[in-house]
C-alpha positions as semicolon CSV with decimal commas, in nm:
position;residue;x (nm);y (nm);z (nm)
1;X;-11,033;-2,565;9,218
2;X;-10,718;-2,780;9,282
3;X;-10,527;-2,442;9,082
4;X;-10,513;-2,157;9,041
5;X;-10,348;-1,988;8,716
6;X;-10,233;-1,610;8,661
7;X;-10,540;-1,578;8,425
8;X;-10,845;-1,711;8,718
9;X;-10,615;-1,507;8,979
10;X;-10,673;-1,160;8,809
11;X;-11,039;-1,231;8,648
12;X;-11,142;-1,284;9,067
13;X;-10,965;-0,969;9,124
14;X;-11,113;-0,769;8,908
15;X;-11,474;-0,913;8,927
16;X;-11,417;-0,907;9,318
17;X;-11,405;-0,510;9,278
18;X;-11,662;-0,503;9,035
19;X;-11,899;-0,704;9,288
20;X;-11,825;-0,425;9,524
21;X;-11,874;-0,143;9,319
22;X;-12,206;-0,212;9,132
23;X;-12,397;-0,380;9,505
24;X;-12,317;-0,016;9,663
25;X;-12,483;0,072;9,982
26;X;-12,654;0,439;9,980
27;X;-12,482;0,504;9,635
28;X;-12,145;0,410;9,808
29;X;-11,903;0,136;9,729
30;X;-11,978;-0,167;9,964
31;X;-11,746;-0,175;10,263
32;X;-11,520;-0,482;10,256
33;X;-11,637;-0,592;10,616
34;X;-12,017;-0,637;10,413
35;X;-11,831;-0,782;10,130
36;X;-11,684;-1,061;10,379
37;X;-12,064;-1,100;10,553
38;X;-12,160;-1,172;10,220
39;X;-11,926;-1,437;10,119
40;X;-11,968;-1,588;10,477
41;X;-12,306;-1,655;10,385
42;X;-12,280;-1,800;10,033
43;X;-12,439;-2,191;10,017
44;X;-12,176;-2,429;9,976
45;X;-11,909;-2,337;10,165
46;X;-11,704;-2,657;10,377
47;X;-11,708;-2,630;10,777
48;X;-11,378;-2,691;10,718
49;X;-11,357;-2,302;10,535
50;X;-11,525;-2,164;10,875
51;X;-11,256;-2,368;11,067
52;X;-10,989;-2,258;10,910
53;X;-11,161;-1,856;10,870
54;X;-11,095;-1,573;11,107
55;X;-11,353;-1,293;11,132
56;X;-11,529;-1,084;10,922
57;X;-11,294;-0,797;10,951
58;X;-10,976;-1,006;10,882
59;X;-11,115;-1,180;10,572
60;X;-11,229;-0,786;10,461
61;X;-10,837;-0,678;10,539
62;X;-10,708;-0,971;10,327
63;X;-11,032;-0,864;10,041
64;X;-10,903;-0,505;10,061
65;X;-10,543;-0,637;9,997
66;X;-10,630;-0,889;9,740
67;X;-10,805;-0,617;9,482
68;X;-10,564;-0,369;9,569
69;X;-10,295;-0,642;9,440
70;X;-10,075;-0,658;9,767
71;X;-10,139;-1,030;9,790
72;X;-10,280;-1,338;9,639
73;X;-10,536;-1,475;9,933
74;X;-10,469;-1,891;10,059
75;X;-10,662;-2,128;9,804
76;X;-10,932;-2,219;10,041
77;X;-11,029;-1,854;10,061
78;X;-10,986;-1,829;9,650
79;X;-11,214;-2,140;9,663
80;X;-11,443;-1,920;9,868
81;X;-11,461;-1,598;9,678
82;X;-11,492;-1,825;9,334
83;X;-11,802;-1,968;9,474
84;X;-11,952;-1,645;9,622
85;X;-11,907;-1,450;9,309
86;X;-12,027;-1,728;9,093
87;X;-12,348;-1,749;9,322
88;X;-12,377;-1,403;9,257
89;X;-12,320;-1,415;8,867
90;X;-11,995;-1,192;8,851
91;X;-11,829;-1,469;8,767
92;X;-11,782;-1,727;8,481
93;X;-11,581;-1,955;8,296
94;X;-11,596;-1,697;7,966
95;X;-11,436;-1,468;8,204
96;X;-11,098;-1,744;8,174
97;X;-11,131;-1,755;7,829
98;X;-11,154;-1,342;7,752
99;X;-10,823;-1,330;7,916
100;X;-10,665;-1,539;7,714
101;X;-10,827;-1,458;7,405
102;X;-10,679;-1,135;7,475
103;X;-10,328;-1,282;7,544
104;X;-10,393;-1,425;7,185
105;X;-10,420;-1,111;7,081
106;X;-10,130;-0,973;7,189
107;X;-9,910;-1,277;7,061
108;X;-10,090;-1,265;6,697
109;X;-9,938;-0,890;6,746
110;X;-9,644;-0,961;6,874
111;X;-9,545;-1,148;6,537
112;X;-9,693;-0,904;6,335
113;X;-9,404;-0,642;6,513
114;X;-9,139;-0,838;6,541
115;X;-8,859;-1,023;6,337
116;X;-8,560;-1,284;6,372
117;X;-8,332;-0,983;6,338
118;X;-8,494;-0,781;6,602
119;X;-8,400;-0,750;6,980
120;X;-8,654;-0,539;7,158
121;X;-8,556;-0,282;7,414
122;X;-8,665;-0,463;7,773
123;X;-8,844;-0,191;7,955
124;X;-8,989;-0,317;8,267
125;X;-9,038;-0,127;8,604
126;X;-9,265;0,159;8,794
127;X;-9,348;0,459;8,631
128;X;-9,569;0,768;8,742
129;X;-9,721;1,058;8,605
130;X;-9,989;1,321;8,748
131;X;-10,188;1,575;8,594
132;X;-10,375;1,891;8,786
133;X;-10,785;1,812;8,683
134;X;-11,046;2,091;8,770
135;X;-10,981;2,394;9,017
136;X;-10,839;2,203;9,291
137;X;-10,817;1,798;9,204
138;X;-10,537;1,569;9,029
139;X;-10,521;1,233;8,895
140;X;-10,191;1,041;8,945
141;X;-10,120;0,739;8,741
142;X;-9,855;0,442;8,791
143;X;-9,772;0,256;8,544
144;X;-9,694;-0,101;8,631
145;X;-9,498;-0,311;8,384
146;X;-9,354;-0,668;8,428
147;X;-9,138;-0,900;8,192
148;X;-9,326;-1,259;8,029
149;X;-9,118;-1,543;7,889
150;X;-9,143;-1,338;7,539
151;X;-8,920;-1,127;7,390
152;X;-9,078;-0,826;7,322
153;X;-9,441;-0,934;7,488
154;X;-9,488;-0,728;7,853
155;X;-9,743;-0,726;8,132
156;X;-9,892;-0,408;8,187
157;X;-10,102;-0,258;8,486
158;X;-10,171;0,113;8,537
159;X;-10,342;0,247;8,837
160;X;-10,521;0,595;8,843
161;X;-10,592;0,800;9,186
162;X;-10,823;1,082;9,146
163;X;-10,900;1,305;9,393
164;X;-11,128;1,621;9,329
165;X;-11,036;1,858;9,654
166;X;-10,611;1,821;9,649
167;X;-10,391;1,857;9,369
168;X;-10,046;1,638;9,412
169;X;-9,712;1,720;9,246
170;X;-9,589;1,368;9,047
171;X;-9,303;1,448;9,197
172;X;-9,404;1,461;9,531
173;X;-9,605;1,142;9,489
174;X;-9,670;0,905;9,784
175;X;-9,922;0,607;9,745
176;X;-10,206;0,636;9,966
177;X;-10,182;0,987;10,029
178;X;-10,509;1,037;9,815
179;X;-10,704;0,783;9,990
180;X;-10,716;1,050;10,296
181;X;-10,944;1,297;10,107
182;X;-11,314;1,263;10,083
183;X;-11,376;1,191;9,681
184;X;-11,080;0,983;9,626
185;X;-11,149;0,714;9,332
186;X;-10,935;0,425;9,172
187;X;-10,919;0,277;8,852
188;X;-10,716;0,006;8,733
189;X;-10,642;-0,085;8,325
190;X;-10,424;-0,409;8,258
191;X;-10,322;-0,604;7,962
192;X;-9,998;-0,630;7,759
193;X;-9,724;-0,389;7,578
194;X;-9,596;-0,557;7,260
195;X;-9,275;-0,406;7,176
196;X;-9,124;-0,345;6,836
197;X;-8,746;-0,234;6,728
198;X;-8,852;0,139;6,791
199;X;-9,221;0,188;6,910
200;X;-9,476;-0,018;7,097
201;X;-9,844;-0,097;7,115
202;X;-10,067;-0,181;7,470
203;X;-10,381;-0,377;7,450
204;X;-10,564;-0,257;7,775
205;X;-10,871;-0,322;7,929
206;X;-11,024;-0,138;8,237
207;X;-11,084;-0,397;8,505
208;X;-11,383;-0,251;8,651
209;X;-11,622;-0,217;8,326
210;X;-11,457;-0,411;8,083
211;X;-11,419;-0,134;7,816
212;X;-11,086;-0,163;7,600
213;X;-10,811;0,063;7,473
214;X;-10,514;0,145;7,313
215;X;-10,180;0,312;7,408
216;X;-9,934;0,358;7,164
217;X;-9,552;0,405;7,289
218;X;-9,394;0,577;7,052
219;X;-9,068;0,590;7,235
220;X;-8,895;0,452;7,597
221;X;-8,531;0,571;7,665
222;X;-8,408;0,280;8,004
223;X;-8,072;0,389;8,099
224;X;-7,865;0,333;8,396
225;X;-7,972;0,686;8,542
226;X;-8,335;0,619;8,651
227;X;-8,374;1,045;8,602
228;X;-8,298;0,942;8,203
229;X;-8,548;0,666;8,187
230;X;-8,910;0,783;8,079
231;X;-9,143;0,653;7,877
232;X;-9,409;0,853;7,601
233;X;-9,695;0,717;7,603
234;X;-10,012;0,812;7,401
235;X;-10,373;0,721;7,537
236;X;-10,588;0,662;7,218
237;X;-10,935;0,733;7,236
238;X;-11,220;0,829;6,914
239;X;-11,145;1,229;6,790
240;X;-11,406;1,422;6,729
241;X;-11,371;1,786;6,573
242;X;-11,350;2,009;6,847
243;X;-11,553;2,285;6,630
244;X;-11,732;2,252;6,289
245;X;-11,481;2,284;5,968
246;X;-11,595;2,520;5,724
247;X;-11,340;2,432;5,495
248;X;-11,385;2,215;5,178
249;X;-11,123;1,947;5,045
250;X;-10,756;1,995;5,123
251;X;-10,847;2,292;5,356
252;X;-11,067;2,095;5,536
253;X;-10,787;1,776;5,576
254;X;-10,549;2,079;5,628
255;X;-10,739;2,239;5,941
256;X;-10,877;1,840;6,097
257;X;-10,481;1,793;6,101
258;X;-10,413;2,063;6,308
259;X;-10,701;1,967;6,529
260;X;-10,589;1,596;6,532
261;X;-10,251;1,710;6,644
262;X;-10,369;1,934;6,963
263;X;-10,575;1,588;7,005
264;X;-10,276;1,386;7,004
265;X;-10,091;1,641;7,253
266;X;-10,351;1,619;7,477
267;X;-10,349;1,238;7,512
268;X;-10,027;1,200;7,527
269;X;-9,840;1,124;7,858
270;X;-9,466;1,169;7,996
271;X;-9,410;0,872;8,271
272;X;-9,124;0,902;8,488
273;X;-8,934;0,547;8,599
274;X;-9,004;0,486;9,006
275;X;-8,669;0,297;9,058
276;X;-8,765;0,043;9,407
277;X;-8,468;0,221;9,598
278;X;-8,627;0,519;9,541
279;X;-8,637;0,758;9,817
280;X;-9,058;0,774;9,979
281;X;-9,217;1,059;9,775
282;X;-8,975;1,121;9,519
C-alpha cells in the first residue's frame, strides 16, 4: 500500500495478535521469533524487503513492539505483515470497513448527546485501576484515552494484565512487572468515549476476539491536582438473577432491583489519572 491510515494501522495490530494467539505452539501463544519465520516465508515478498530486513529476532523485537503499541513498524515491513496475514486469512478489506463503521457509530452518537449549547468536559490522559482476583492473582487495567478533532468524540484503549500467582496494589503499579510471573495474560479493548454535558458512553471492542461492549461514564472530575482527577466508569455486561425470585409483581421488580444494583456495584470501576510526570510505580 502507498498508505497507511490510523484505521489499516490498528486492524494489523490487532489481527497481528490474533494470528499469534489462535496458531499457538503446544497450547502456547506463538513466540514472535516463529511469528517473524513465518512472515519471512510468505510468497510475494520483494528482494528488495530481504535487503532492506534484519534477522528474524529483530523483525520479532519490532512485532513484539508493534502489538504491544510502542511503535508503528517502517511501511515496507507494514507492506510485509499485510501480505503475510492476508495469505493467512486474518486479514481483509471488511476488517477497514468494521472500523469505520464503528467510528460511524460513535459520530451518529455523538449527535444524539450533544448540542450547540454544550461544551463537553475534555478528559484525556492515563488512568489505572486493579482489582485482587482469586486467592493470590490481580488484574490491573489502564485506561488509555486520547483527544480526535471532535468535540466531545475520544479515542479509547484499555489494557488488562492478569496474573493468577501475585496480587499488585494499583497503587504500586509498574508496567511490566506482571509479565515476570508464569500465567501472566493481556487483553486489549479499544474504540471511542462520546461525551455528553454530564455523563458519557464507550463503544468498545476487544481486539483479540472481536466481541463488543459498553461502558457507561457516569461521571469524570479533571482538575489541576492529578490526586482529584478520577474517572467512574461502569463495565456493562447481560444480568442475570443471581438466585431465583419467588416474588410476584411489584415484589418481584422490588427484589430484581436490589439485585440489579449489587450488579451495577460490581461492574463498576474507580480509575485513577497516571499524570506522565508521574513518579515510576505510583
Amino acid at each position: 500500500m502507498k498508505e497507511y491510515t490510523a484505521w489499516h494501522i490498528a486492524r494489523l495490530r490487532d489481527r497481528l495478535a490474533r494470528y499469534r494467539a489462535v496458531e499457538t505452539i503446544n497450547g502456547r501463544a506463538r513466540p514472535w521469533v516463529t511469528v517473524a519465520s513465518d512472515i519471512f516465508v510468505t510468497e510475494g515478498l520483494p528482494e528488495s524487503y530481504f535487503d532492506s530486513e534484519g534477522s528474524d529476532e529483530v523483525l520479532a523485537e519490532a512485532l513484539r513492539r508493534f502489538v504491544d503499541g510502542q511503535q508503528v513498524p517502517k511501511t515496507e515491513r507494514l507492506d510485509a505483515i499485510s501480505l503475510f496475514l492476508r495469505s493467512k486469512g486474518y486479514f481483509h478489506d471488511e476488517d477497514i470497513q468494521e472500523t469505520a463503521g464503528d467510528y460511524a457509530a460513535a459520530l451518529a452518537l455523538s449527535s444524539f448527546f450533544q448540542s450547540a449549547s454544550i461544551s463537553p468536559q475534555e478528559i484525556t490522559g492515563v488512568f489505572t485501576t486493579s482489582r485482587k482476583e482469586g486467592r493470590a492473582g490481580s488484574r490491573v487495567f489502564t485506561l488509555e484515552i486520547a483527544p480526535t478533532d471532535r468535540a466531545g468524540l475520544q479515542r479509547l484503549l484499555e489494557t488488562i494484565e492478569y496474573n493468577p500467582d501475585f496480587v499488585m496494589n494499583e497503587r504500586i503499579y509498574m508496567p511490566g512487572r506482571l509479565r515476570t510471573h508464569a500465567g501472566y495474560r493481556k487483553e486489549q479493548l479499544e474504540g471511542w468515549l462520546v461525551r455528553g454535558d454530564k455523563s458519557g458512553l464507550a463503544l468498545v471492542q476487544d481486539r483479540l476476539h472481536g466481541s463488543r461492549q459498553v461502558f457507561v461514564v457516569p461521571y469524570g472530575a479533571m482538575t489541576e491536582n492529578p490526586d482529584e482527577s478520577f474517572l467512574v466508569v461502569m463495565k456493562l455486561a447481560g444480568f442475570a438473577p443471581s438466585e431465583p425470585i419467588q416474588g410476584i409483581g411489584r415484589e418481584r421488580a422490588t427484589m430484581l432491583i436490589a439485585q440489579v444494583g449489587e450488579w451495577a456495584y460490581a461492574n463498576t470501576w474507580n480509575y485513577r489519572l497516571r499524570p506522565p510526570d508521574a513518579e515510576r510505580g505510583r
